[in-house]
MIDOMAR-732881 format. One record per atom (N, C-alpha, C): residue in three letters; y, z, x. Coordinates in steps of 0.05 Angstrom, whole numbers, plus 5000, padded with zeros to 4 digits. Atoms other than C-alpha are relative to their C-alpha. Layout:
BEGIN
ALAYZX...
# end
This chain:
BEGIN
UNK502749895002UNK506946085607UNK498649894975UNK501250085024UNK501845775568UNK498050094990UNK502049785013UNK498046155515UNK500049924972UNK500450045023UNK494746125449UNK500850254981UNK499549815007UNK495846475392UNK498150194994UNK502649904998UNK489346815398UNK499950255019UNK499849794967UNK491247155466UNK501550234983UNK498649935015UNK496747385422UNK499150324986UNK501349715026UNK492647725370UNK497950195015UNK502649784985UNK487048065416UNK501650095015UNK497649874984UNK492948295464UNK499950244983UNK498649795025UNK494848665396UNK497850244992UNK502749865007UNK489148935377UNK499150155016UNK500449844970UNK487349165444UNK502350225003UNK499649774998UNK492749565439UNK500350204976UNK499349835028UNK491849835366UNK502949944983UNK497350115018UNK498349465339UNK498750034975UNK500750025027UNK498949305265UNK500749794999UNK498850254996UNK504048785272UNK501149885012UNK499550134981UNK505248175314UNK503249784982UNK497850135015UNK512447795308UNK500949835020UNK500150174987UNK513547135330UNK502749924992UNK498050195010UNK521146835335UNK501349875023UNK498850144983UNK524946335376UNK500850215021UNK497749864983UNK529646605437UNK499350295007UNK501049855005UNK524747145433UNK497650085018UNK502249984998UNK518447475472UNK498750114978UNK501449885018UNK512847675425UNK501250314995UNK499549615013UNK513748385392UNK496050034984UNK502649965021UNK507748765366UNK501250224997UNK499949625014UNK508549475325UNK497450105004UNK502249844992UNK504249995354UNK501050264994UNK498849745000UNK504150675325UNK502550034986UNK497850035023UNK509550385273UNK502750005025UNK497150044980UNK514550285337UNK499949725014UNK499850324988UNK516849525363UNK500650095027UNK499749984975UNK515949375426UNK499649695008UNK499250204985UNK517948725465UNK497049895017UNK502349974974UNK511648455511UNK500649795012UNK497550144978UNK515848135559UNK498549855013UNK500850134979UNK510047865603UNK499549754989UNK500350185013UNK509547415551UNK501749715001UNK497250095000UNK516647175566UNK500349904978UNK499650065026UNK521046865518UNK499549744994UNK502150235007UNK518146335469UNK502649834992UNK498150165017UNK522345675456UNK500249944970UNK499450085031UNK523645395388UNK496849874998UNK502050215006UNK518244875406UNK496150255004UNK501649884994UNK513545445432UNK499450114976UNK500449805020UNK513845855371UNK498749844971UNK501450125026UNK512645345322UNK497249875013UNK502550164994UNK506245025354UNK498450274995UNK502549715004UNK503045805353UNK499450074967UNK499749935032UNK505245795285UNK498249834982UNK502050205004UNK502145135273UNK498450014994UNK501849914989UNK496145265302UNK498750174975UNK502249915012UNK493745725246UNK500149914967UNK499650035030UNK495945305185UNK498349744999UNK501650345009UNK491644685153UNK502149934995UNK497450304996UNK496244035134UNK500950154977UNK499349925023UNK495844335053UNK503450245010UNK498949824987UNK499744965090UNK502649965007UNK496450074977UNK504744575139UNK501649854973UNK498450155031UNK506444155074UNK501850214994UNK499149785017UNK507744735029UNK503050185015UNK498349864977UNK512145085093UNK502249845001UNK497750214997UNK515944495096UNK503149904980UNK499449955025UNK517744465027UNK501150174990UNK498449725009UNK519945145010UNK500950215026UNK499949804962UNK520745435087UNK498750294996UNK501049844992UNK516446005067UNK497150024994UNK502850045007UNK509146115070UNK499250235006UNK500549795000UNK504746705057UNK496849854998UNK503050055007UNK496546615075UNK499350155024UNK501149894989UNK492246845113UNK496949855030UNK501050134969UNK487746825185UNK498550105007UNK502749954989UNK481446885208UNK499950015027UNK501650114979UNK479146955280UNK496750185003UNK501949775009UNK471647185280UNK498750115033UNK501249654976UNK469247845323UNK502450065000UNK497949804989UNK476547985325UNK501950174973UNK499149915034UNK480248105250UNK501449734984UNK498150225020UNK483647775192UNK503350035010UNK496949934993UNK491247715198UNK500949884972UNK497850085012UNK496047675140UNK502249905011UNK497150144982UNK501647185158UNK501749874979UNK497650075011UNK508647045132UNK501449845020UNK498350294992UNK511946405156UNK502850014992UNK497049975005UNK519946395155UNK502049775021UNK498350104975UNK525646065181UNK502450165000UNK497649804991UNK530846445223UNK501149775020UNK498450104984UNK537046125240UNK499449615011UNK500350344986UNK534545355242UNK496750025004UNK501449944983UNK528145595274UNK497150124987UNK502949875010UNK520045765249UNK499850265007UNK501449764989UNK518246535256UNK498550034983UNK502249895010UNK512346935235UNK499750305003UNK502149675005UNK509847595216UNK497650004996UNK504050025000UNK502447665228UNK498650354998UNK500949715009UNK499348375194UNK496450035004UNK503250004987UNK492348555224UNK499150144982UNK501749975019UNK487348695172UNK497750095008UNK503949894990UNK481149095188UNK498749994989UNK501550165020UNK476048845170UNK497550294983UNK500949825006UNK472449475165UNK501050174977UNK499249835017UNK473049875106UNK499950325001UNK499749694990UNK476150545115UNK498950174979UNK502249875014UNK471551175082UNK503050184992UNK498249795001UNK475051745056UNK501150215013UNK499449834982UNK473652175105UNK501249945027UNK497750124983UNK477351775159UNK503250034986UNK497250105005UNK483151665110UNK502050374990UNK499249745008UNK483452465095UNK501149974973UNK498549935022UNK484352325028UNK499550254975UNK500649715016UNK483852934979UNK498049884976UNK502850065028UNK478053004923UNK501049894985UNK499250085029UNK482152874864UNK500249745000UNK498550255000UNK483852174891UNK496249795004UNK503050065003UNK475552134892UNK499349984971UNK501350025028UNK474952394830UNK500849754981UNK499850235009UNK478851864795UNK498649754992UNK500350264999UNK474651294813UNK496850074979UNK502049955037UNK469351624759UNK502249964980UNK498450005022UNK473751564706UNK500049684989UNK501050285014UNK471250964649UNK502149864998UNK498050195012UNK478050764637UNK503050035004UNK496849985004UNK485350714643UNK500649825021UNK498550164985UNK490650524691UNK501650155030UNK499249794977UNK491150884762UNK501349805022UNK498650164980UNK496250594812UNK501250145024UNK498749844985UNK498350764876UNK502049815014UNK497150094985UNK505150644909UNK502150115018UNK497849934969UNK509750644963UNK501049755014UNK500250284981UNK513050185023UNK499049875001UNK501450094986UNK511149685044UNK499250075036UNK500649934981UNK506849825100UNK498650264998UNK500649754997UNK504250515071UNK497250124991UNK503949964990UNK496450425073UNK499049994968UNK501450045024UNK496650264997UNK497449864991UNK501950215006UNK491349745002UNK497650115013UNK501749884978UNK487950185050UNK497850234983UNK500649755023UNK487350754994UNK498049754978UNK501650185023UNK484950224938UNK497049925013UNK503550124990UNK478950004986UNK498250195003UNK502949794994UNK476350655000UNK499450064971UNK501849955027UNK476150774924UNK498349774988UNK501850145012UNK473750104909UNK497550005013UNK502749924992UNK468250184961UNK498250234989UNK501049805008UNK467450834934UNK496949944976UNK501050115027UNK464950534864UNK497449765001UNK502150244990UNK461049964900UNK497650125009UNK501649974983UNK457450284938UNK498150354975UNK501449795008UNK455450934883UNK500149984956UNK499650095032UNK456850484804UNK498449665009UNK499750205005UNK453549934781UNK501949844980UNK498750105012UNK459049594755UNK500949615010UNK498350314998UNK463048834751UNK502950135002UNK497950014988UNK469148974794UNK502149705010UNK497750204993UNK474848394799UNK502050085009UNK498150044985UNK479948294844UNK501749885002UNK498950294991UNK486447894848UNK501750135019UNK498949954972UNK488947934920UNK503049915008UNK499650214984UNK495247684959UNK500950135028UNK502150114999UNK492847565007UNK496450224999UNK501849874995UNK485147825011UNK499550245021UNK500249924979UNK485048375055UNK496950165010UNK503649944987UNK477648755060UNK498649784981UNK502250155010UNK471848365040UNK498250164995UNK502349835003UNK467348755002UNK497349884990UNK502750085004UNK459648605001UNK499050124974UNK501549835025UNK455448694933UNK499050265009UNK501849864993UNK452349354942UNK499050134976UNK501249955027UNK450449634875UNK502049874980UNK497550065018UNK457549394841UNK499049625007UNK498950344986UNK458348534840UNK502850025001UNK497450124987UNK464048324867UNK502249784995UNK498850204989UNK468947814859UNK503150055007UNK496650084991UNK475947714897UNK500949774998UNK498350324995UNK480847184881UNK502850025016UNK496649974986UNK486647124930UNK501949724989UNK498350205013UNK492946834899UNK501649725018UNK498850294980UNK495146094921UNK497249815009UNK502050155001UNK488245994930UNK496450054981UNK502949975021UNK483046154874UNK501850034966UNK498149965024UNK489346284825UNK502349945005UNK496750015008UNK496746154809UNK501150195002UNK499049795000UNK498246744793UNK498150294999UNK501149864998UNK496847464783UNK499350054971UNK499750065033UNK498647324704UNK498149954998UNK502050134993UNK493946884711UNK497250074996UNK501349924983UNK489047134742UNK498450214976UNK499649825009UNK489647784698UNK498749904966UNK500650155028UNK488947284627UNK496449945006UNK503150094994UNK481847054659UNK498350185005UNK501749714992UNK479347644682UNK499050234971UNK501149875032UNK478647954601UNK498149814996UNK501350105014UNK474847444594UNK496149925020UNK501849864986UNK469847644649UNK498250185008UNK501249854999UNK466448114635UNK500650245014UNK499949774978UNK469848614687UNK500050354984UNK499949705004UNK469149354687UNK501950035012UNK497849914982UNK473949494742UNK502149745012UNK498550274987UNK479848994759UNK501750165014UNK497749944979UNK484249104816UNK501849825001UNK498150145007UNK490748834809UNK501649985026UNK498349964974UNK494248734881UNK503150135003UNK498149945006UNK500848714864UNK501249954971UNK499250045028UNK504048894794UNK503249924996UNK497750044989UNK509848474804UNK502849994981UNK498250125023UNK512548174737UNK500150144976UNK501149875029UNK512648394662UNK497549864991UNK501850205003UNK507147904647UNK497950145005UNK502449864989UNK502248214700UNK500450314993UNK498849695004UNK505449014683UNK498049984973UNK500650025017UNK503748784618UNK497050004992UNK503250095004UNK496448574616UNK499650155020UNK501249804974UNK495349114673UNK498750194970UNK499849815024UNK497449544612UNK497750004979UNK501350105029UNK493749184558UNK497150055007UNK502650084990UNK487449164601UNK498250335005UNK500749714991UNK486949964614UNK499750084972UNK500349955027UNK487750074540UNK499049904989UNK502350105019UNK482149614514UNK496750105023UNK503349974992UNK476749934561UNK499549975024UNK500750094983UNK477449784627UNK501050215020UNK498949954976UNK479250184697UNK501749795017UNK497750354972UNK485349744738UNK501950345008UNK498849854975UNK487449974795UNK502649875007UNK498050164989UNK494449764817UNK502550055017UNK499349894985UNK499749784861UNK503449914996UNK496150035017UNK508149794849UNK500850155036UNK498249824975UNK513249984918UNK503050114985UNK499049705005UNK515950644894UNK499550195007UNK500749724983UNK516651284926UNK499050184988UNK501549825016UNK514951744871UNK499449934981UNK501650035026UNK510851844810UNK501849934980UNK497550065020UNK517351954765UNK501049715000UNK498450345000UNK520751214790UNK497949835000UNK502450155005UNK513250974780UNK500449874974UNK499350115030UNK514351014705UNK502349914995UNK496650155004UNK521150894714UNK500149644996UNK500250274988UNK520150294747UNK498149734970UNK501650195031UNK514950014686UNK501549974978UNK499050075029UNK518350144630UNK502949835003UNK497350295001UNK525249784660UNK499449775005UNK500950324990UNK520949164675UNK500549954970UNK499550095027UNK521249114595UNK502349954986UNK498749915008UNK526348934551UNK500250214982UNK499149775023UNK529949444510UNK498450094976UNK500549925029UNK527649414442UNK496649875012UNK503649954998UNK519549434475UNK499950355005UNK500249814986UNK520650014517UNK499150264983UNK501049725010UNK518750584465UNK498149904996UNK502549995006UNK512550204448UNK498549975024UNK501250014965UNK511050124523UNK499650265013UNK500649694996UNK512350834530UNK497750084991UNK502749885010UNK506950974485UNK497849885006UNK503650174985UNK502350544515UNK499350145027UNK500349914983UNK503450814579UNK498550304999UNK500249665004UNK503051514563UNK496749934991UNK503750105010UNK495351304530UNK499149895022UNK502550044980UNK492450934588UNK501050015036UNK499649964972UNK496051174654UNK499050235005UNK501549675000UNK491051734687UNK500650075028UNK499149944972UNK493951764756UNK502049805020UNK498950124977UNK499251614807UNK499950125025UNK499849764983UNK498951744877UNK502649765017UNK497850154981UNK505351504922UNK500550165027UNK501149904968UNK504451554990UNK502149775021UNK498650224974UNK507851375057UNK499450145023UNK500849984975UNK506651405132UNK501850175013UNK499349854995UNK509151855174UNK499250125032UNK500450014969UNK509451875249UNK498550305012UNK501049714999UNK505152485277UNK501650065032UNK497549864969UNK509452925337UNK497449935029UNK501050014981UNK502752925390UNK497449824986UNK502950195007UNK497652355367UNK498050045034UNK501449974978UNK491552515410UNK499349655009UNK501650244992UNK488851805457UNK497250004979UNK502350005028UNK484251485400UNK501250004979UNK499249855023UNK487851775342UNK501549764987UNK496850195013UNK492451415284UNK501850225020UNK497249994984UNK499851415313UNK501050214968UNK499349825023UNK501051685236UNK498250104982UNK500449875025UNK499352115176UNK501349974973UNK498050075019UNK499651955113UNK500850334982UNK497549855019UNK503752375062UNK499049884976UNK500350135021UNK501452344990UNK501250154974UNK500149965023UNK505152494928UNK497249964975UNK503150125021UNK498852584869UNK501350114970UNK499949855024UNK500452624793UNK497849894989UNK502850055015UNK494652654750UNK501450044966UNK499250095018UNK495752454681UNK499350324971UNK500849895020UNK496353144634UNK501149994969UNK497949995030UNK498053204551UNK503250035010UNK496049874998UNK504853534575UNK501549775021UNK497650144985UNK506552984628UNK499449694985UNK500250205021UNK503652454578UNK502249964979UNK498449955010UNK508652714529UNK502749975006UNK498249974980UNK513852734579UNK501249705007UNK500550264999UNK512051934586UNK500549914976UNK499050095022UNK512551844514UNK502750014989UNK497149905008UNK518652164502UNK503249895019UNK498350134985UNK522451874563UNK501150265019UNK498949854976UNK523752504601UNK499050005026UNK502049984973UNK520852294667UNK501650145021UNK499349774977UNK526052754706UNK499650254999UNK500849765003UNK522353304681UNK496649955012UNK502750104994UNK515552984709UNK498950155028UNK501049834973UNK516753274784UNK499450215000UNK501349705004UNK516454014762UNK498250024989UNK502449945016UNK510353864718UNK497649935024UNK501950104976UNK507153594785UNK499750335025UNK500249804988UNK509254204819UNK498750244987UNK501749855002UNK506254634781UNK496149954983UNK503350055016UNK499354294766UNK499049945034UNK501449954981UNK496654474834UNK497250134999UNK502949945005UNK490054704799UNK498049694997UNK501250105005UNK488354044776UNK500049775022UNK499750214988UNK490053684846UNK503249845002UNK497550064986UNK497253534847UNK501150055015UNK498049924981UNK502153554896UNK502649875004UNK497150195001UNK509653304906UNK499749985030UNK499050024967UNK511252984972UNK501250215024UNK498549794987UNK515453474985UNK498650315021UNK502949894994UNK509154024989UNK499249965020UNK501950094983UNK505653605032UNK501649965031UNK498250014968UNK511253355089UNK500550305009UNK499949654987UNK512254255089UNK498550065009UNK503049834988UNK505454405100UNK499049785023UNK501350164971UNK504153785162UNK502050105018UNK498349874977UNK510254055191UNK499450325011UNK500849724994UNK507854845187UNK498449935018UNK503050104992UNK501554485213UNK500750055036UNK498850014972UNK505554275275UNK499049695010UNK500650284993UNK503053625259UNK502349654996UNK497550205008UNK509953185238UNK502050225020UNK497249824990UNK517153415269UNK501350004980UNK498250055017UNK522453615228UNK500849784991UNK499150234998UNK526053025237UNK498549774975UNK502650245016UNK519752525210UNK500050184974UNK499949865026UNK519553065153UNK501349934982UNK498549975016UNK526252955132UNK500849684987UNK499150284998UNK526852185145UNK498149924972UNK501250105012UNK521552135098UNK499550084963UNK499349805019UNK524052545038UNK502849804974UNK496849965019UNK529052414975UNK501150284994UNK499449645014UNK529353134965UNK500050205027UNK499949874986UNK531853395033UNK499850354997UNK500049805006UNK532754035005UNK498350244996UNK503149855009UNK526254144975UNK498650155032UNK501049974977UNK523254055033UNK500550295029UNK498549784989UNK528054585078UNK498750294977UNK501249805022UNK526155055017UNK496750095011UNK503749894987UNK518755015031UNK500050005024UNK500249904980UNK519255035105UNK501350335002UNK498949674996UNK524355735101UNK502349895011UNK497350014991UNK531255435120UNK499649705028UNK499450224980UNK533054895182UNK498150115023UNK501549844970UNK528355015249UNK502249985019UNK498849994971UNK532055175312UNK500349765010UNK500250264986UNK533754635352UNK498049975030UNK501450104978UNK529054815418UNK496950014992UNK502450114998UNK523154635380UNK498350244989UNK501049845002UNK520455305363UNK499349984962UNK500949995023UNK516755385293UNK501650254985UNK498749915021UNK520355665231UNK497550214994UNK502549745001UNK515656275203UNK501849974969UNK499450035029UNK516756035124UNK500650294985UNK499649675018UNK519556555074UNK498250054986UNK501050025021UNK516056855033UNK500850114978UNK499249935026UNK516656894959UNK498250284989
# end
């Protein structure tokens, strides 16, 4: 059967996928609703089939580069239908691809159900607010509705370094610029060194990968600026964790104290399969851990006790926090997650059992939480 990779992607789309996966010995796969599924009518694609679709969406610079290091990360246009992020690989001898559908549309708040406090934020003149999780857990999704947020209600100079670009945002009171990495920059280092010297108000940092970029994320929140950025960690606590072990040793208490001064919010979030998605609906809900940055968990940051960070989250539910844990209890009371997705999606099974009222039955019947 002969088909482009075009059919491919509107197939996908048509049915609300996210991601399409191309490999030898193989029919297409797309993820719909975060579940793989085979599309058989597609039958299976040869060696030679798979690399010509693959082909097909790279320039020569591209096939070079692919050739050279066997992996490639850019990105794909088709227009009226969406962008696609695509990862190039070889499996087993053989070209495959991961192709990530990009909407082009920018999601609002009130689609993404995200809570005020994660509004309020994007007033705030300065610091260093990041959100994190999986990959795959709508981090980039969250950063657009706040940077639209800002665009569309600050005049400000907002920078971008992407990889790859995924919304395209139009001037609307804010200017704009995006640079996606590999092709407007080297790096995010890079990227990050040029951008102080731009005039920006707001930089968005894609991914904060290295000490280099951690570093000048850092440096950049503490001379005046709002950066937004993004780290895959499940909670707030292994957020800071995670920063201060990117350093060596003999930095890490003055990194501490940097942090503790210009970090004003984490939120770590992940997806989360819903038990009856109505026709129309997302397939999931997200789940958001939120710490907001107070003296006592600043302190907490300076001092290095960040396993004392989750109880200071738990009880600053006035100013907008919540622990994961909280939130997967109360979608399950809801009747909107199953146990199961609750627990899969937890480090702290326990907690969780705690705030529901003990284990649910097994025929499905709702728990009636204790109360304290």
């Amino acid at each position: 059967m002969d088909f482009m990779i075009e059919d491919l992607m509107e197939d996908m789309i048509e049915q609300g996928g996210s991601d399409l996966h191309l490999s030898a010995g193989l029919p297409p796969y797309f993820r719909v609703s975060g579940k793989l599924t085979p599309q058989e009518k597609y039958g299976v694609m040869s060696v030679d089939t798979c690399q010509r679709l693959i082909f097909s969406m790279l320039n020569n610079t591209q096939r070079k580069t692919l050739e050279q290091t066997w992996e490639l990360d850019c990105s794909y246009g088709v227009k009226g239908l969406a962008r696609f992020r695509v990862n190039v690989y070889k499996d087993r001898g053989a070209y495959a691809a991961c192709l990530r559908a990009l909407s082009s549309k920018i999601p609002n708040f009130e689609k993404l159900g995200l809570p005020d406090v994660v509004r309020e934020m994007t007033e705030k003149p300065r610091g260093l607010i990041l959100v994190t999780g999986p990959t795959g857990s709508g981090k980039t999704t969250t950063l657009a509705a706040m940077i639209d947020l800002i665009n569309r209600t600050k005049a400000e100079h907002i920078l971008t370094v992407e990889d790859p670009i995924e919304f395209v945002y139009e001037p609307i009171k804010s200017l704009v610029h995006q640079r996606q990495l590999g092709e407007d920059t080297k790096s995010f280092a890079n990227a990050l060194k040029a951008a102080l010297r731009e005039d920006p108000d707001i930089i968005l940092v894609g991914e904060m990968r290295d000490l280099e970029t951690i570093s000048l994320a850092i440096s950049a929140a503490e001379t005046g600026h709002l950066v937004f950025g993004t780290l895959h960690t499940s909670s707030a606590a292994q957020t800071v964790d995670r920063i201060i072990d990117v350093f060596p040793h003999e930095r890490q208490t003055q990194v501490r104290v940097q942090l503790s001064n210009s970090l004003v919010a984490v939120f770590s979030q992940t997806l989360v399969p819903k038990k009856n998605p109505k026709p129309g609906e997302y397939g999931r809900i997200m789940a958001q851990e939120i710490m907001v940055i107070t003296p006592a968990i600043s302190n907490l940051i300076r001092e290095g006790k960040t396993s004392q960070i989750y109880s200071a989250i738990q009880t600053g539910g006035k100013l907008g926090m919540q622990t994961l844990e909280s939130v997967l209890a109360n979608l399950y009371k809801q009747g909107t997650i199953s146990f199961e997705a609750a627990m899969s999606k937890t480090s702290k099974p326990d907690e969780v059992q705690r705030l529901i009222g003990g284990v649910p039955p097994q025929n499905g019947t709702k728990v009636a939480a204790k109360s304290h």
